[in-house]
C-alpha positions, 0 to 999 in steps of 0.5 A: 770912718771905716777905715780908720776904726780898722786901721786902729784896732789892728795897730793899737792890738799887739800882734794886730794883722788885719781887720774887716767889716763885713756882713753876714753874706760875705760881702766886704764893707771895709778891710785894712791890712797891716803892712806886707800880711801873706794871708787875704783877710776877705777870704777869711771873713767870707769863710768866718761869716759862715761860722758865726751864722751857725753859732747865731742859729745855735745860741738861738735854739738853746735860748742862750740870747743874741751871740755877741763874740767868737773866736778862735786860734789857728797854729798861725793866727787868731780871729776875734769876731764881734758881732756889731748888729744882724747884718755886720760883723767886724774881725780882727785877726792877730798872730797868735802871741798878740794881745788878746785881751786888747783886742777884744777890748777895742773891738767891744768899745769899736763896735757901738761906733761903728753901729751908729755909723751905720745905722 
């Protein structure tokens, strides 16, 4: 089940390259990766984990609520980050003239799926 939700947001996402599933430790639950990409979407994640974790500990402070969605965009690609509960997090990353909006889209409506998958 996995797999597949991966494999669908990154292909249904103009510009989709790769997706995972990860918890907040680093550690990989599932990862797919669209065609030959040159970049290891683990190490991405593991990286990325860390950076959420630290905006979580800020929205915290400022009594902002639960951090629900981060992203970024690099020169070379963008990673959309959507929080599923409070040990995962799945990440699409795209290139940085991809569809934005679409894959925000599909990792909001994902990530309850997946939620329940794993509850």
């Amino acid at each position: 089940m996995f797999k597949e939700a991966l494999q669908n947001v990154v292909d249904e996402t103009d510009g989709g390259l790769a997706g995972l599933i990860m918890d907040f430790e680093g550690i990989p639950l599932e990862t797919y990766v669209r065609g030959e990409s040159a970049f290891d979407i683990e190490t991405v994640g593991a990286e990325v984990s860390v950076v959420v974790k630290s905006i979580q500990r800020a929205t915290e402070m400022l009594e902002a609520g639960e951090t629900k969605e981060v992203a970024f965009k690099s020169e070379k690609m963008v990673t959309l980050i959507r929080v599923i509960d409070a040990t995962y997090f799945i990440a699409l990353t795209m290139s940085p003239d991809g569809n934005f909006g679409k894959g925000r889209y599909l990792l909001r409506t994902t990530a309850p799926k997946l939620m329940a998958e794993l509850g």
